[in-house]
C-alpha positions in Angstrom: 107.1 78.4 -61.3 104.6 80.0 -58.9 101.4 78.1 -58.8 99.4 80.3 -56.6 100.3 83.2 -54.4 100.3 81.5 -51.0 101.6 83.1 -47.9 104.9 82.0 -46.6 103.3 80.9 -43.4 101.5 78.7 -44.7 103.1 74.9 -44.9 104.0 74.3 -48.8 102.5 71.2 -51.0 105.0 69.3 -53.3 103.4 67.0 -56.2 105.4 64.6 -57.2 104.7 62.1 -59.7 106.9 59.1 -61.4 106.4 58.7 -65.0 107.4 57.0 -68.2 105.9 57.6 -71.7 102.8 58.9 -70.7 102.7 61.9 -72.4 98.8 62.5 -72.8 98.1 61.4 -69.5 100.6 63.8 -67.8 99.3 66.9 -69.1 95.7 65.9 -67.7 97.3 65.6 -64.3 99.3 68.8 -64.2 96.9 70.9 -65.3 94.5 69.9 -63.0 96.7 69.8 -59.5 99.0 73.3 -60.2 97.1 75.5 -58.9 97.0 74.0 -55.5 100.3 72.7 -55.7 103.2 75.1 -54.8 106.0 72.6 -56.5 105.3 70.2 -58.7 108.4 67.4 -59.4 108.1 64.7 -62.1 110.7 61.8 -62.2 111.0 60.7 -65.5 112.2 56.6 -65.8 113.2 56.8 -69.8 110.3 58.1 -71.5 110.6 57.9 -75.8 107.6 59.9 -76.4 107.4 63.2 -75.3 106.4 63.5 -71.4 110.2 65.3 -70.7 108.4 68.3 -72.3 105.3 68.1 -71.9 106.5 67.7 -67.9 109.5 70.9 -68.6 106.4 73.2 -69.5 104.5 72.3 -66.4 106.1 71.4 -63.9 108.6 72.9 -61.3 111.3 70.1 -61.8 111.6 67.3 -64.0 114.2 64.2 -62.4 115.7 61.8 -64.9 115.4 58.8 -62.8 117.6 55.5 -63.8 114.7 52.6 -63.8 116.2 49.8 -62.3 112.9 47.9 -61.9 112.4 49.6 -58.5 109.0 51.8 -57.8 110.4 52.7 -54.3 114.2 53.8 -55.2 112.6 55.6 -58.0 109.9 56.9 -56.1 112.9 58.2 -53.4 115.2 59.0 -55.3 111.8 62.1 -56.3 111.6 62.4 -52.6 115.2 63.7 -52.2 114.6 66.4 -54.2 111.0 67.9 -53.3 111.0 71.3 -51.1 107.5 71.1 -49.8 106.0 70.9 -46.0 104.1 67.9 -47.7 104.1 65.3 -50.5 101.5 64.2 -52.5 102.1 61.3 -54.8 99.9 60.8 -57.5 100.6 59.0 -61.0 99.9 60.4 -64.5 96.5 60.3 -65.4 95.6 60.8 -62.1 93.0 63.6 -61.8 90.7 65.5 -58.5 86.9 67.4 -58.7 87.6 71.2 -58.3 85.9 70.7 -54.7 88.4 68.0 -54.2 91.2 70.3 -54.7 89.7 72.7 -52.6 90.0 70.3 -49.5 93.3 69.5 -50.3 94.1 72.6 -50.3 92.6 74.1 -47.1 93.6 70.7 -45.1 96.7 71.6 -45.9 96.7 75.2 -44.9 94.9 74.7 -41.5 94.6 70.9 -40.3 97.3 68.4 -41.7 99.6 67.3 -39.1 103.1 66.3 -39.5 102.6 63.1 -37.1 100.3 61.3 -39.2 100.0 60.5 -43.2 97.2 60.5 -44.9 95.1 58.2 -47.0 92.8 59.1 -49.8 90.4 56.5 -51.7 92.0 56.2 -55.0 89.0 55.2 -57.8 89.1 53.3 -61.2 86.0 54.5 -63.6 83.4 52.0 -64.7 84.6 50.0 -67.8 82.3 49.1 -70.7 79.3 47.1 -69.3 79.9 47.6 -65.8 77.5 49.5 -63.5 80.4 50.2 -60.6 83.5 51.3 -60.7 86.1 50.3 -58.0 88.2 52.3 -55.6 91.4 51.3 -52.7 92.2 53.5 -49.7 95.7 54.6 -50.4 98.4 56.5 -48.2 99.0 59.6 -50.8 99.6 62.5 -48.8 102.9 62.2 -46.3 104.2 64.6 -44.0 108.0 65.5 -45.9 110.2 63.7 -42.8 113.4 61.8 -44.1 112.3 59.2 -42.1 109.5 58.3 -44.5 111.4 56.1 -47.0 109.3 53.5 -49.2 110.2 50.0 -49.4 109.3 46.8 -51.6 110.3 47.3 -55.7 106.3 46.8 -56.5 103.7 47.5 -54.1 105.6 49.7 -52.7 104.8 51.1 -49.2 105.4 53.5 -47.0 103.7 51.4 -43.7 107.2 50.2 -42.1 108.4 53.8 -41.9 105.6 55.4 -40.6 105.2 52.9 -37.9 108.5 52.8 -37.1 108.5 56.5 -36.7 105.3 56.4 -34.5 103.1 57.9 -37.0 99.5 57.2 -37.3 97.4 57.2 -40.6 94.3 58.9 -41.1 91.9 59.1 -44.0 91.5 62.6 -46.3 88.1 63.2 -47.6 89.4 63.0 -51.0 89.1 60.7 -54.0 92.1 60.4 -56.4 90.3 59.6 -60.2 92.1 57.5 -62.9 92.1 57.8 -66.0 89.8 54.9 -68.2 93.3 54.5 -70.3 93.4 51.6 -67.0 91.0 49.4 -68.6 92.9 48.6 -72.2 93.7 45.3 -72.6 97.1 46.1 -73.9 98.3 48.6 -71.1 97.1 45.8 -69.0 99.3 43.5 -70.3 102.3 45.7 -70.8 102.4 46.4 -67.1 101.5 43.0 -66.4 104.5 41.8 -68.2 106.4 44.6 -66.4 105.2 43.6 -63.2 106.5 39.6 -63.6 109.8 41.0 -64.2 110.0 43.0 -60.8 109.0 40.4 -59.0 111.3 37.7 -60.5 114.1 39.8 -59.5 112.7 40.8 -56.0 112.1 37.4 -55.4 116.0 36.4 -56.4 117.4 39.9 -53.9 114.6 39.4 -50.7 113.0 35.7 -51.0 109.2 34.6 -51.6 106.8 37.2 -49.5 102.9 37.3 -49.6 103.1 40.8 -51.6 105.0 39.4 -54.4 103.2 36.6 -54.4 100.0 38.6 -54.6 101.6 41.0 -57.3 102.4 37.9 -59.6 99.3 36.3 -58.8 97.6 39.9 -60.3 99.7 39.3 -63.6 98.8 36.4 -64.0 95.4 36.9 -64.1 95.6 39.8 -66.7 97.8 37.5 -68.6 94.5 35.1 -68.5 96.6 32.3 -66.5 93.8 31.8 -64.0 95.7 27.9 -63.0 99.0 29.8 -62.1 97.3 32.6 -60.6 95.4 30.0 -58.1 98.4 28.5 -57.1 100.1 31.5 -56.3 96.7 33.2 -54.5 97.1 30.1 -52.6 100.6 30.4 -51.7 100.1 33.7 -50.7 97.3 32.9 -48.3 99.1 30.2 -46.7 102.4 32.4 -46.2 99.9 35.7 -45.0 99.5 36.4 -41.1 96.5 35.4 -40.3 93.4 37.7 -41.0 95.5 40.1 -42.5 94.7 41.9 -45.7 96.9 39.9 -47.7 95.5 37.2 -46.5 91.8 38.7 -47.5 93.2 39.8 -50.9 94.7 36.2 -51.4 91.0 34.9 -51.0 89.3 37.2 -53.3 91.7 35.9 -55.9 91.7 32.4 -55.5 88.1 33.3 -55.8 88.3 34.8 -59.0 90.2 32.2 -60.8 87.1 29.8 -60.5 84.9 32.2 -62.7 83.7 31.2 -65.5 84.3 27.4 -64.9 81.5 25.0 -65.3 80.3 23.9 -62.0 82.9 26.0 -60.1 79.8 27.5 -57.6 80.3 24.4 -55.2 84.2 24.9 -54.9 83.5 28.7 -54.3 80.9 28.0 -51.6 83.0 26.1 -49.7 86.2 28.4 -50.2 84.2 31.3 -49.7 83.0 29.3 -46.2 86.7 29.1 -45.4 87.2 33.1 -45.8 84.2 33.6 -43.7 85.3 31.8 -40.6 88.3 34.4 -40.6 86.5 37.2 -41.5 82.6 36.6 -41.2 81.6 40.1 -41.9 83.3 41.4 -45.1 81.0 42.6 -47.2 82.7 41.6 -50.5 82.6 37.7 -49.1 79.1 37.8 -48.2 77.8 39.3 -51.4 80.0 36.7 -53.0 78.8 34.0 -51.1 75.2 34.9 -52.4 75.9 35.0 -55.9 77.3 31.4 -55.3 74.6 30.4 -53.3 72.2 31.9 -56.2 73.8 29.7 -58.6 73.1 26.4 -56.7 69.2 27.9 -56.4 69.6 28.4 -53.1 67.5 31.5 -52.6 66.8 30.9 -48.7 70.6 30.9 -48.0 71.4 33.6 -50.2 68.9 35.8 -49.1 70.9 35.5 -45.4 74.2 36.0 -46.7 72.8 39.3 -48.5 70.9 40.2 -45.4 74.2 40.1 -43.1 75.9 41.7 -45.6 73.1 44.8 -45.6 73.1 44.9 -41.9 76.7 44.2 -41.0 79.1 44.5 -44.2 82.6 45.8 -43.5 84.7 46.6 -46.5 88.6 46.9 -45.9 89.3 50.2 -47.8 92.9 49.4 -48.8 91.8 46.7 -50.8 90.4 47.3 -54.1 86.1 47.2 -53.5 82.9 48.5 -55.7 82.1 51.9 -55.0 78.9 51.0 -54.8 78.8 47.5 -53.1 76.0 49.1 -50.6 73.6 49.6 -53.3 74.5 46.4 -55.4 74.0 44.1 -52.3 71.0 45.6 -51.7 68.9 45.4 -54.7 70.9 41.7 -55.2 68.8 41.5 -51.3 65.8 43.0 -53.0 65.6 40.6 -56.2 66.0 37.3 -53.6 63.2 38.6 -51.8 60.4 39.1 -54.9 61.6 35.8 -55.6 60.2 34.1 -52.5 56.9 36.3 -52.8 58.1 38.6 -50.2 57.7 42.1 -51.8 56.7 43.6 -49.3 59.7 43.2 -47.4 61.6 43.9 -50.7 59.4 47.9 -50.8 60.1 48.4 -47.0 64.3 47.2 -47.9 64.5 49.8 -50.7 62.5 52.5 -49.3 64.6 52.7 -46.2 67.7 52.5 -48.4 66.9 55.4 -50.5 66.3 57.2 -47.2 69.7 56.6 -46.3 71.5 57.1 -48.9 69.9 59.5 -51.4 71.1 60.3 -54.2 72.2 56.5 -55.7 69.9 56.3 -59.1 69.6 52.1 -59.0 67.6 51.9 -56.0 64.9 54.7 -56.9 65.0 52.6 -60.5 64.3 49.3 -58.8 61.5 50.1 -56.3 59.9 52.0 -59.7 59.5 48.3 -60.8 58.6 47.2 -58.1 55.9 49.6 -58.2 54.8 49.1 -61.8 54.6 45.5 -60.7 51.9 45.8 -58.4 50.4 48.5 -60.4 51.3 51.5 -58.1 51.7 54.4 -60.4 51.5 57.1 -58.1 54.1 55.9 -55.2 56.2 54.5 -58.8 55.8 58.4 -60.5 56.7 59.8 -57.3 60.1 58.3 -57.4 61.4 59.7 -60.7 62.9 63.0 -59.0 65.4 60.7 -57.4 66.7 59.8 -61.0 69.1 61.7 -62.5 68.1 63.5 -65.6 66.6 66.8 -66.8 62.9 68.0 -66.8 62.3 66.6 -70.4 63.7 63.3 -69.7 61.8 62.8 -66.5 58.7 63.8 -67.8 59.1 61.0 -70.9 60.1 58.8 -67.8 56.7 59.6 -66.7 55.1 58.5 -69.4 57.0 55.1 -69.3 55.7 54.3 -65.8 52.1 55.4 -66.9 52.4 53.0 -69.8 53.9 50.0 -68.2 51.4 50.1 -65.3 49.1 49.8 -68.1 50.8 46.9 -69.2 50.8 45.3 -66.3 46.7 45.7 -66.5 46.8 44.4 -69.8 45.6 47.6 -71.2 47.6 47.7 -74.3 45.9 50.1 -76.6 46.2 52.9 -73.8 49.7 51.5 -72.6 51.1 51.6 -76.2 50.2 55.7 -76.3 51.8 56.2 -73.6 54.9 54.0 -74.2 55.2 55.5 -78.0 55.2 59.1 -76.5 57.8 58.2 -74.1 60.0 56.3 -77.0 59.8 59.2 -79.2 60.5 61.8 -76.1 63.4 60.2 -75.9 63.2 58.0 -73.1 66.7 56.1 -71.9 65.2 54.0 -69.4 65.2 50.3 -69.9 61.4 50.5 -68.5 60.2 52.3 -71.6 61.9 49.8 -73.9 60.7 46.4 -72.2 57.4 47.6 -71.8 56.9 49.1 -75.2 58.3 45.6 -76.7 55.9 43.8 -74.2 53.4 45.7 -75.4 54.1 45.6 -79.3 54.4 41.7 -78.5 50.8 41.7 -77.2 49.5 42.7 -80.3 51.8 40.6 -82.3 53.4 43.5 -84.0 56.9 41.9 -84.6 58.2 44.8 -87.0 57.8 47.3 -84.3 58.8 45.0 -81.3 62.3 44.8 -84.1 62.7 48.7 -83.9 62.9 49.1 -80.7 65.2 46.1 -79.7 67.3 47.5 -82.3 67.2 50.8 -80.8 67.5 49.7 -77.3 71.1 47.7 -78.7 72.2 50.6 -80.0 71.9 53.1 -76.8 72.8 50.4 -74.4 75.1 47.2 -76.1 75.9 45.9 -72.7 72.0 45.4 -71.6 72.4 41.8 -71.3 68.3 41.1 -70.9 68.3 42.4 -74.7 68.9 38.8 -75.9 65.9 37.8 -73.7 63.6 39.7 -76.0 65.0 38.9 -79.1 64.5 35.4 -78.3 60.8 36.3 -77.4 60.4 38.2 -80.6 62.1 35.0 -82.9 59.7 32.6 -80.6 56.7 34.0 -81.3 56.8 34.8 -84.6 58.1 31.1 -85.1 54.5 30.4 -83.5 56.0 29.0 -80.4 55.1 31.3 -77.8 51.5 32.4 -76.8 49.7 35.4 -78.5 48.0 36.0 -75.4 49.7 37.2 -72.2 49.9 34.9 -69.6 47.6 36.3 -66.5 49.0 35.9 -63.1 48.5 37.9 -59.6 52.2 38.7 -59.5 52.8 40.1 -62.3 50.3 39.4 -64.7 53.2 39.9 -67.5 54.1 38.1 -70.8 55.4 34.6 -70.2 58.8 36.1 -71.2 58.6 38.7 -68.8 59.8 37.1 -65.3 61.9 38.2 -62.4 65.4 37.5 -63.7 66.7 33.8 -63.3 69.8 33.0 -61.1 72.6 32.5 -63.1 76.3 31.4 -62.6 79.2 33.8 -61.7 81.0 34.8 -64.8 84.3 36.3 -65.4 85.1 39.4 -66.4 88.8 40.1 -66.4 90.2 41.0 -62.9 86.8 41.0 -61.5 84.0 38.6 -59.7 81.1 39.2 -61.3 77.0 39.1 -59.8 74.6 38.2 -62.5 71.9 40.3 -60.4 70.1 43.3 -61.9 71.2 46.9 -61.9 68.0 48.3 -62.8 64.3 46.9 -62.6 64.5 44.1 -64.9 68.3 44.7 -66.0 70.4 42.3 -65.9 73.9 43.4 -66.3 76.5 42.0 -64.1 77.5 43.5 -61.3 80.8 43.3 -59.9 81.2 41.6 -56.6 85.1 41.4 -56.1 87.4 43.2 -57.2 91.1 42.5 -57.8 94.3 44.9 -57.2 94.7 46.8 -60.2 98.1 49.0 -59.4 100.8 48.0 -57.8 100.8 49.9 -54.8 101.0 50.2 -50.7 100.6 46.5 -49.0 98.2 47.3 -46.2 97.7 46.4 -42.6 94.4 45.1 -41.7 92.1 47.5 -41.1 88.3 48.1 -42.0 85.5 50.3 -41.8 82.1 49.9 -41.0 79.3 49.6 -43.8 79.9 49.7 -47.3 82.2 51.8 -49.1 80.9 55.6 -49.6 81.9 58.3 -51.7 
């Protein structure tokens, strides 16, 4: 099958992709990579449903690969029979962005070199109520030598062959999408499952090792056994060469176990203490370490660990991290800061962020509310080009802004005008649905307050500050809170209406969680750690400066 006409000069890509009973997912993946591939090879490892054809009508070669619980025999047993210059592995469901494929492709042609492999950040979408999604640096793209074997039946890696063959790894400015099939609770599970098995029997064939440990660790969490998983986290940590990236990965699990446990901040202070002595700037254990410190109301020491993290934060790409742990660590920053009557710092942090790094919507969001706080419409209206959205939207974002800052001036006949004509435009942003129920509460219109709650639930089920304001609305139509807004310099809001509290770490399947908000006044969770989520390459350490980037 002839993908595209390339010259023969030109160095030839082989896809190659192990599958089983992943029919839908497949297709996704082949239609998207063949017309940059020039060979496309699928092993197959006993599929019932029907990937064998949907792999036969699109793809170059389809291997029937005996599974013997074995990712890297299976994955080289593919190897043996691809043709291509170069081998990139990706797994079904697996899809790139059109200007992705393009740099694939034209690296490729005219810069990869066949003494190094390449790594690509490979990224998990944002699940139901999450505001991030996560990604890992992995080693996809490999120079076809037959010196590059794989080892290790899960996690399998390619890192002992390239160094013993005196390669080097680089990254590739591309990023490997997943499908959101990841996040179901059963495929979870089934590959959990899977997973214990593999390393039961590697255990039996090669002894105890920090990967496996790690692996089962990982299972054990899906399989909500957060006492087994610690032990194991800790075994792994103890067997791990010092200030490696097992060793890191071990941490943030052991970590994660504690979530959700009442009183658990003080044991992950001092554990996330430990982790810092060995690796004091890793970003992921500093914003940690101010969540915990958040939890035990200490704002002072969590506004340092945030500030290092802002200033110095390294993230190991070959662990999985947030995409966007720059921007969640700074507004988690930006939050400690209101709440030790330091806004101005707070403005100056956000401005110089967004100067940075345009084009992330949170931090535009946030200093808007900061704005409206202090009753700065103009510098707050000036931001909403930085938010995503079309002309209508923005211009009923507008009218938002214009309304709360009324609000905040206790203007409520005026603010409600605007606020409605926002609402009814259409307006998605949580600042025209707190303001108008502020507003409708001012005026002790409970029925209307009711609507828009409802309405809010429905466009946004995850908004956690939702139950905030249906408590207000129950409290004061029970006649326990004031009709009258409560004045104050900063803000002079509702009594309900306050900076959002500091509340424990909660758990969210494989992933640390910071109660801090996304947006002005939101407050979702935002991930802080993330867990491994594939079984994949075990890493050497290595980092990168500053926060993960796109």
């Amino acid at each position: 099958m002839s993908h595209q006409s390339i010259s023969d000069s030109k160095p030839k890509l082989t896809v190659a992709i192990i599958v089983r009973d992943a029919e839908a997912l497949l297709a996704s993946t082949l239609s998207c990579i063949r017309d940059v591939a020039d060979e496309i090879i699928v092993g197959d490892t006993g599929s019932s449903d029907g990937t064998k054809a949907t792999a036969a009508s699109l793809a170059d070669q389809v291997i029937e690969i005996p599974w013997a619980d074995d990712f890297s025999a299976a994955r080289n047993m593919l190897l043996s029979h691809a043709s291509g210059d170069w081998i990139l592995w990706l797994d079904a469901g697996e899809t790139l962005s059109d200007a992705d494929l393009q740099t694939l492709r034209k690296h490729i042609d005219r810069h990869a070199d066949s003494t190094r492999a390449y790594m690509s950040l490979v990224r998990l979408p944002n699940k139901a109520g999450d505001v991030s999604g996560e990604q890992v640096g992995r080693i996809r793209l490999q120079p076809h030598d037959p010196r590059l074997q794989f080892t290790g039946a899960i996690r399998e890696t390619l890192r002992p062959a390239i160094e013993l063959a005196g390669l080097e790894v680089e990254s590739l400015p591309i990023t490997i999408l997943r499908s959101q099939t990841d996040h179901l609770a059963h495929i979870r599970r089934s590959k959990a499952t899977r997973d214990l098995r593999i390393v039961e029997s590697a255990m039996r064939q090669v002894g105890v090792q920090p990967s496996l440990l790690l692996a089962k660790a990982e299972a054990k969490m899906t399989l909500s056994e957060q006492e087994t998983a610690r032990v194991l986290y800790q075994q792994a940590r103890a067997a791990s060469v010092p200030r490696s990236s097992e060793m890191l990965e071990a941490f943030y699990g052991e970590l994660t176990t504690y979530d959700g446990q009442q009183g658990a901040a003080k044991t992950q202070i001092k554990l996330c203490v430990e982790a810092l002595e060995l690796f004091p700037l890793d970003a992921q254990l500093l914003c940690a370490m101010g969540s915990y410190l958040q939890a035990q109301d200490r704002v002072d020491l969590a506004t340092r660990a945030y500030e290092t993290c802002v200033k110095f934060g390294q993230v190991n790409p070959e662990i999985w991290h947030l995409v966007d742990i720059a921007e969640v660590v700074t507004i988690c920053l930006s939050m400690c800061l209101q709440q030790q009557q330091r806004d101005d710092q707070a403005r100056d942090l956000l401005e110089e962020a967004i100067a940075d790094r345009p084009g992330l919507p949170r931090l535009p969001r946030h200093l808007i509310d900061l704005h409206i706080k202090h009753g700065r419409r103009q510098e707050a209206l000036a931001l909403v080009d930085l938010c995503p959205g079309d002309t209508g939207s923005k211009e009923a974002f507008r009218s938002a802004i214009r309304g709360a800052c009324l609000a905040v001036e206790q203007n409520w006949v005026a603010a409600k005008a605007y606020l409605q004509t926002a609402y009814h435009g259409g307006c998605s942003e949580a600042v025209c649905f707190r303001w108008l129920i502020v507003t409708h509460l001012a005026v002790r219109d409970h029925r209307a307050a009711d609507k828009v709650l409802a309405a809010w639930c429905n466009l946004d089920p995850n908004q956690v500050e939702i139950e905030r304001y249906r408590q207000a609305i129950d409290a004061q139509r029970s006649g326990r809170l004031a009709t009258e807004p409560e004045g104050s310099a900063a803000p002079p809001r509702p009594t309900f209406v306050q900076a959002p509290s500091q509340v424990a770490t909660t758990s969210s399947g494989q992933t640390m969680r910071i109660d801090q908000p996304a947006r002005p006044g939101d407050e979702s969770p935002l991930p802080a750690i993330p867990q491994g989520h594939r079984p994949a390459t075990t890493p050497r350490s290595f980092t990168v400066d500053t926060p993960a980037r796109d």
